[in-house]
C-alpha positions as CSV (number, residue, x, y, z in Angstrom):
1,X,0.0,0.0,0.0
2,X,1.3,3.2,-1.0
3,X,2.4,5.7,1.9
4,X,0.6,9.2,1.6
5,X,1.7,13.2,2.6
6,X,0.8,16.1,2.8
7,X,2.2,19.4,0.9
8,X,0.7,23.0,0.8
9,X,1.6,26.2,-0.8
10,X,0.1,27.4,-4.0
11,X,3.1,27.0,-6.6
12,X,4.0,23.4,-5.1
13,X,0.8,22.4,-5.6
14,X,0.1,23.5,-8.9
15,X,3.7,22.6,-10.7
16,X,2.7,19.0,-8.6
17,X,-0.7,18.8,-10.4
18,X,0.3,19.8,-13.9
19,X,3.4,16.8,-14.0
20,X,1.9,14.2,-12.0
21,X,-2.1,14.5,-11.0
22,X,-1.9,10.5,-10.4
23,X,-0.5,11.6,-7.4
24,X,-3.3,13.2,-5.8
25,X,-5.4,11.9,-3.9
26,X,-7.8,14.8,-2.8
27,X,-7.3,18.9,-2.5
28,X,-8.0,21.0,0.2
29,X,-9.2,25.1,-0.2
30,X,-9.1,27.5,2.8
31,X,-13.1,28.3,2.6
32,X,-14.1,31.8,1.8
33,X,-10.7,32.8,0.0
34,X,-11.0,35.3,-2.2
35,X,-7.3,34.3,-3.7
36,X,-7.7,34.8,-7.4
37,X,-5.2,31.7,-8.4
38,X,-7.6,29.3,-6.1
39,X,-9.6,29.8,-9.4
40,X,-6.8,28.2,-11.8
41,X,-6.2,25.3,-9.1
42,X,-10.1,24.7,-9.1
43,X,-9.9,24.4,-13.1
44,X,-7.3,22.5,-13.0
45,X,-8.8,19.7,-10.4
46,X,-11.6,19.8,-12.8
47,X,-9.8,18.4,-15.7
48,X,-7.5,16.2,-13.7
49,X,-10.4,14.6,-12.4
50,X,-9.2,15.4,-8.5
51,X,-11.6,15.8,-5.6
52,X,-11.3,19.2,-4.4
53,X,-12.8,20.0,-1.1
54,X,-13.4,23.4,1.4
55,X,-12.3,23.7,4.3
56,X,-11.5,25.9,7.6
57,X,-8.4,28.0,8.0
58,X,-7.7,25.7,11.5
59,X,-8.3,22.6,10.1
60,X,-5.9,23.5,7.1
61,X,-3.2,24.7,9.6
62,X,-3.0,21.3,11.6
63,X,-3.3,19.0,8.9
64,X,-0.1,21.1,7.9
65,X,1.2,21.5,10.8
66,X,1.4,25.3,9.5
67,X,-0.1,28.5,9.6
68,X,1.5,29.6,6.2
69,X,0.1,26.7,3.4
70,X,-1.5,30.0,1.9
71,X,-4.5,28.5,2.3
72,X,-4.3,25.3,0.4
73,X,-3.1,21.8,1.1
74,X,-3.2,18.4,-1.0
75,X,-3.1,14.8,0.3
76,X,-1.2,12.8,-2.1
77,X,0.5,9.2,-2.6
78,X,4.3,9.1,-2.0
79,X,6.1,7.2,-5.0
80,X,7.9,4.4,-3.2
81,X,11.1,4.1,-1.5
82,X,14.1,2.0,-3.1
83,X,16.3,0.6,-0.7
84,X,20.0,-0.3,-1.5
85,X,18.8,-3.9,-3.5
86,X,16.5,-2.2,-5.4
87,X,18.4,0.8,-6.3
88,X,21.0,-0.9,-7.6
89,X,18.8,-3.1,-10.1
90,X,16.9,-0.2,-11.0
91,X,19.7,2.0,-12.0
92,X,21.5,-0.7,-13.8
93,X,18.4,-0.3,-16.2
94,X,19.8,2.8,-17.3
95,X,22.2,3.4,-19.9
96,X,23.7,6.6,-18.9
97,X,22.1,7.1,-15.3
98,X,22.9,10.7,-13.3
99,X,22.3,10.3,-9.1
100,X,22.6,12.5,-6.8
101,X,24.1,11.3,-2.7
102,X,22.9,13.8,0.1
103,X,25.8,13.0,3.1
104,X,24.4,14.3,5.8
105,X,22.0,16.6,5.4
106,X,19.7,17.3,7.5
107,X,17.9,20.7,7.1
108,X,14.8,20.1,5.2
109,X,15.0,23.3,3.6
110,X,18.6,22.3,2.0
111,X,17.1,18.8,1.5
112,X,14.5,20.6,-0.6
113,X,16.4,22.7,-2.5
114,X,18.4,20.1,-3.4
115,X,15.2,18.1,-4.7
116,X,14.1,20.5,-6.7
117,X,17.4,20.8,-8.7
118,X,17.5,17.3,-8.6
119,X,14.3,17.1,-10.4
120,X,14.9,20.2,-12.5
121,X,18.3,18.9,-13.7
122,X,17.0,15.1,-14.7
123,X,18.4,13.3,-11.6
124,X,17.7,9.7,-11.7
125,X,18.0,9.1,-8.3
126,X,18.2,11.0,-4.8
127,X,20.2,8.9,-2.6
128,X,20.0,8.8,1.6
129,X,21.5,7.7,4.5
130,X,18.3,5.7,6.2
131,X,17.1,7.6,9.3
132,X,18.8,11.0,8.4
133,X,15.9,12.6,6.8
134,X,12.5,12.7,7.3
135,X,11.2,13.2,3.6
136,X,7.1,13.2,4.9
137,X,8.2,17.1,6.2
138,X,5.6,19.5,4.7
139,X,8.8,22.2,4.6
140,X,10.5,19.8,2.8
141,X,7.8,19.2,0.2
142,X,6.8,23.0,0.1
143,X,10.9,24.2,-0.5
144,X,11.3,21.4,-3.8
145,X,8.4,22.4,-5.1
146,X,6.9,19.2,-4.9
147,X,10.0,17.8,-6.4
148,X,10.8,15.5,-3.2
149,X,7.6,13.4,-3.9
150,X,8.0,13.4,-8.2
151,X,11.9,12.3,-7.6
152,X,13.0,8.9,-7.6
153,X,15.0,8.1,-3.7
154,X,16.6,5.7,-2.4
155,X,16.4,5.2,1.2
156,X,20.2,3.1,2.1
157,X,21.2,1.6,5.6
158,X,25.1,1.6,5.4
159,X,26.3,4.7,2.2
160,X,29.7,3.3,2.3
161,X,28.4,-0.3,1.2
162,X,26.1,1.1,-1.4
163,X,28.4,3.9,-3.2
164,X,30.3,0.0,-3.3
165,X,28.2,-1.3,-5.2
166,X,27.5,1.6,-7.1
167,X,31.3,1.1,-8.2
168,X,31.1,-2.6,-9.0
169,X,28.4,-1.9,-11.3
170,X,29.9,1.2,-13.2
171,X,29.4,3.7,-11.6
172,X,31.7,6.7,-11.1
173,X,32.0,8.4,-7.8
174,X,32.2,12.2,-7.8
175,X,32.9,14.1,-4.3
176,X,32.8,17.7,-3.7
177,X,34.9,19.2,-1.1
178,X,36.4,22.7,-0.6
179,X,39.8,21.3,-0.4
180,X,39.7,19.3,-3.3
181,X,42.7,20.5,-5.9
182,X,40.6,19.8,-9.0
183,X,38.1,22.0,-10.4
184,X,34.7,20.4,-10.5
185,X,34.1,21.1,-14.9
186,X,37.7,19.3,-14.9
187,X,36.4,15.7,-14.7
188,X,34.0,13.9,-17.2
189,X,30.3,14.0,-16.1
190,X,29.3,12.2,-19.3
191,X,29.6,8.9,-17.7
192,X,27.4,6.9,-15.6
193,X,28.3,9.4,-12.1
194,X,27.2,9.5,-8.4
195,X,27.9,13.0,-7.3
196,X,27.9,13.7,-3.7
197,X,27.5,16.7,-1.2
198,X,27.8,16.8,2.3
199,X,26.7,18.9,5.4
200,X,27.8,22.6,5.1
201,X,29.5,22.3,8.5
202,X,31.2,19.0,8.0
203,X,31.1,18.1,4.3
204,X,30.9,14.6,3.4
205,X,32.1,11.9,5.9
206,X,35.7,10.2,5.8
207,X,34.2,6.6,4.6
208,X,32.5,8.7,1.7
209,X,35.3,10.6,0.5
210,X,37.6,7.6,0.6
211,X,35.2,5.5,-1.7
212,X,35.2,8.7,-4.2
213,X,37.1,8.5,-7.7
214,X,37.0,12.1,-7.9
215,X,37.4,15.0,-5.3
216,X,36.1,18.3,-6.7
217,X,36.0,21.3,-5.6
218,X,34.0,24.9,-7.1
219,X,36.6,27.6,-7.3
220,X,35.5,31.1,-5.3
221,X,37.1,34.8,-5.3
222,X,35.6,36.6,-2.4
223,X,36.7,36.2,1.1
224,X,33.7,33.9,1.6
225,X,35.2,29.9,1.2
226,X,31.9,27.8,1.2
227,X,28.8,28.1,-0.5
228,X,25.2,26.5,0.7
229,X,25.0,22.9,0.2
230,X,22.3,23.8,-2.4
231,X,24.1,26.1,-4.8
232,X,26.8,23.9,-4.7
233,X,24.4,20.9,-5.5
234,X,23.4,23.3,-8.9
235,X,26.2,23.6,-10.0
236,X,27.8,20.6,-10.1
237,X,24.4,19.3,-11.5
238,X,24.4,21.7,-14.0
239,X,27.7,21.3,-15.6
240,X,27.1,17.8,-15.5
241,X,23.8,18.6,-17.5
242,X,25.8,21.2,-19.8
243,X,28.2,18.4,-20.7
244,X,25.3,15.5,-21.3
245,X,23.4,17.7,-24.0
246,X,26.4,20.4,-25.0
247,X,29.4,17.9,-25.7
């Protein structure tokens, strides 16, 4: 049986609905709204064929858990969880496959910014250390767009074991780390390539770096030396895409 969340906010909801309505299992409208873009998400549940139902301003908040869903929630079915067994045979169905390893995040909002490039970008896969993350956060869902739900994850007990395996069957290992000597648009993304950030306080862990064919690191000129986990995440992602359809 499929597992089920909610997410809220007006753009999540509608990007959600327009690439994946399957999804939905039933909409909820602050009642009495005068919102004028409640009238494009009613139209729009009327030709997706999703129930679409009024109701009060508290109720909405709890079943968020927040006062600011601007006044519109969804319930929807979670696509389901690989672990590292069924990760691996998944991906191995891919010819050219693109994944993405979160190392220790843990603040949804990164976590959801990272999503959304993720998705944006063409990820294949989100990878996650099991019991890190919980990925049913409505400020998760709201900050990736909707992106953590429509995204492919894998859920994996021991990283170290998997990002094995990952090797064994192909798969090249990309790290990012601010003392790495090589530039990250240095190495060759057009491959079958895992490419990992960690936390922006610790970066990824020893075990992870160690299993990594390639340290990389994005070159800066202010006095600042790190960036957000997320930005980072977008631009590695990005070149990798730049080189997939450009070279």
């Amino acid at each position: 049986m499929s597992k089920t969340s909610y997410i809220y906010g007006i753009n999540t909801i509608l990007e959600s609905l327009n690439y994946n309505s399957e999804l939905f299992i039933e909409i909820y409208i602050k009642e009495n709204s005068d919102n004028k873009r409640f009238k494009e998400i009613v139209a729009l549940t009327e030709e997706k064929n999703v129930p679409l139902k009024k109701i009060s301003k508290s109720r909405l908040d709890k079943m968020t858990a927040t006062s600011k869903n601007q006044g519109l929630a969804a319930l929807i079915k979670r696509k389901e969880k690989f672990n590292s067994k069924t990760a691996i045979k998944y991906l191995d169905t891919i010819r050219n496959p693109l994944i993405l390893i979160l190392d220790g995040l843990e603040d949804p909002r990164n976590i959801g910014a990272c999503y959304r490039t993720a998705n944006a970008s063409g990820v294949d896969m989100v990878v996650i250390p099991k019991n890190r993350v919980n990925l049913d956060s409505p400020v998760l869902s709201k900050v990736s767009s909707g992106a953590s739900e429509l995204t492919n994850t894998a859920y994996v007990s021991n990283l170290s074991n998997f990002i094995k395996a990952l090797k064994k069957n192909g798969v090249w290992i990309c790290g990012s780390s601010d003392s790495a000597l090589t530039n990250y648009n240095e190495i060759d993304f057009n491959q079958p390539i895992a490419i990992i950030v960690g936390s922006e306080e610790k970066g990824i862990r020893y075990l992870t770096e160690k299993n990594c064919d390639y340290l990389v690191s994005i070159p800066m000129k202010g006095p600042v030396n790190s960036l957000n986990v997320s930005v980072a995440c977008g631009i590695l992602l990005y070149e990798a895409i730049r080189q997939r359809l450009y070279i």
